[in-house]
C-alpha positions in Angstrom: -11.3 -0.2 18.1 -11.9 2.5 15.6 -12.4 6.4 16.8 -14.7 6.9 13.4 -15.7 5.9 10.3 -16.0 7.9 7.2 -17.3 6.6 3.5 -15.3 8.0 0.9 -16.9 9.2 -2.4 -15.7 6.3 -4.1 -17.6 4.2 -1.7 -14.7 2.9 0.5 -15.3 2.2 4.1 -12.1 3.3 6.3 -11.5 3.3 10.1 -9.9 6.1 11.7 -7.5 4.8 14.3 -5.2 7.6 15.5 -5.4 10.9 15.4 -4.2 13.7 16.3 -5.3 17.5 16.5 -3.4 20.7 17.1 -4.4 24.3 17.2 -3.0 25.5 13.4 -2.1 28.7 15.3 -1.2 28.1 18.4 2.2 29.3 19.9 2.2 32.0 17.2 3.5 35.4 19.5 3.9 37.6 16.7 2.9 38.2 12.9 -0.3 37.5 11.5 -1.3 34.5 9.6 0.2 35.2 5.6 1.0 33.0 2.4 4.3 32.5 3.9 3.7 31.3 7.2 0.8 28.9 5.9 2.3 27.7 3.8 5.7 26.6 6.1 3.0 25.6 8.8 1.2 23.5 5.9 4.7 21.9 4.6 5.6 20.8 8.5 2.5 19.3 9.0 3.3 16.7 6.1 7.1 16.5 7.1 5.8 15.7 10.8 3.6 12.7 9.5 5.8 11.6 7.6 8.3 11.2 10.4 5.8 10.1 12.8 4.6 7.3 10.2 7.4 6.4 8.2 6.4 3.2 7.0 2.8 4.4 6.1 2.2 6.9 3.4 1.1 10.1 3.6 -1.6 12.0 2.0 -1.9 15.9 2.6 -5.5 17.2 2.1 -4.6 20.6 0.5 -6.1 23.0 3.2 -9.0 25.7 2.5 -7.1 29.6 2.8 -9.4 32.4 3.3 -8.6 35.9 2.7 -10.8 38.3 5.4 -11.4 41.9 4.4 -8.1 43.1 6.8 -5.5 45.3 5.6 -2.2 43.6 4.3 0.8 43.7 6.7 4.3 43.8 5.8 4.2 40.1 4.8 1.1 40.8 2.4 -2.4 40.0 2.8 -3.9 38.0 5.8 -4.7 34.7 4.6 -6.2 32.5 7.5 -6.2 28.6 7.3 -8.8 26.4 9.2 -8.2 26.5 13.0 -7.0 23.0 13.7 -4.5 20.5 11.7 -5.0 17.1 12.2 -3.6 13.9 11.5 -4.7 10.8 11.3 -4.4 6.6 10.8 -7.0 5.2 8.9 -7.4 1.4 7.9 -9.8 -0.3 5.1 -9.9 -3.6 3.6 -7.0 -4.6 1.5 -6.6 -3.4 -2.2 -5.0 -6.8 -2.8 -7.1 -9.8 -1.9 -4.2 -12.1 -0.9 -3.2 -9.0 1.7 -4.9 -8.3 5.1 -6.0 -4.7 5.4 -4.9 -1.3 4.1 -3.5 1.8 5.9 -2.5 5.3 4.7 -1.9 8.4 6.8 -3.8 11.5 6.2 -2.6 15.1 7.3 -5.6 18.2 7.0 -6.8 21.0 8.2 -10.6 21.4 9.9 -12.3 24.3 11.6 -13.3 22.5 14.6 -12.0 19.9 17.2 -14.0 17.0 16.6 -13.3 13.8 15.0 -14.4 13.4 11.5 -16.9 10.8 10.7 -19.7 9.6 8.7 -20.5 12.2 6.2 -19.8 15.0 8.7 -16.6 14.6 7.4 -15.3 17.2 5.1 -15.8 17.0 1.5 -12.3 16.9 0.8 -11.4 14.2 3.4 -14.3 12.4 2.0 -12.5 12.5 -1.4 -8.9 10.5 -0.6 -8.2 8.3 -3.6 -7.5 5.3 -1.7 -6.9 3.2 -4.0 -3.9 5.2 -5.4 -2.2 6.3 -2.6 -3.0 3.6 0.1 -0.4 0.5 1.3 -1.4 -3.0 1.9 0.0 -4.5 4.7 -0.1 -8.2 6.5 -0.6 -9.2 10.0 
């Protein structure tokens, strides 16, 4: 059973079949949201999937940073990332004929906690090159 289906720009059908969210911020008792901590929160999302998946690879959407009119703190300006990271399985048909499917792990950001499908999906999730960074795999 797939949780969604999303139609890339290139025209490839995938399934989503696992996924999970996390608030970006949560558990975050003091600072504000800077360059520096993004970008350690945006580097442990991809070393998490990539331990959680090991023998799937792993494709980090680069996430969206905006930059509201706040004043900079001692760590430099606020720079606020999309409220929820995500990650998630999804499956297509093989690459190689003589294989059975494909798979490929996919780590990004969203603003919202709802699972991305059809062309809800975000423009960027929409545009995974599949065919370079997916694995085929046999039953």
């Amino acid at each position: 059973m797939s949780l969604g289906h999303i139609v890339l720009s290139s025209g490839r059908s995938i399934r989503l079949t696992e996924l999970r969210m996390s608030s970006t911020y949560g558990g975050m008792l003091e600072g504000y949201p800077c360059k520096r901590i993004n970008d350690r929160k945006v580097s442990w999302l991809q070393r998490q999937a990539e331990h959680a998946f090991s023998s799937t690879p792993v494709h980090l959407v680069p996430p969206s940073r905006e930059y509201p009119d706040e004043p900079a703190g001692a760590f430099g300006p606020v720079e606020v990332l999309p409220s929820v990271f995500c990650v998630g399985v999804f499956d297509s048909a093989a690459l190689d004929p003589t294989m059975d499917g494909s798979s490929l792990v996919v780590a990004w950001f969203q603003p919202v906690p709802e699972v991305p499908a059809g062309e809800d999906a975000d423009l960027a999730l929409r545009g995974i090159r599949w065919e370079e960074l997916a694995q085929d795999y046999e039953l």
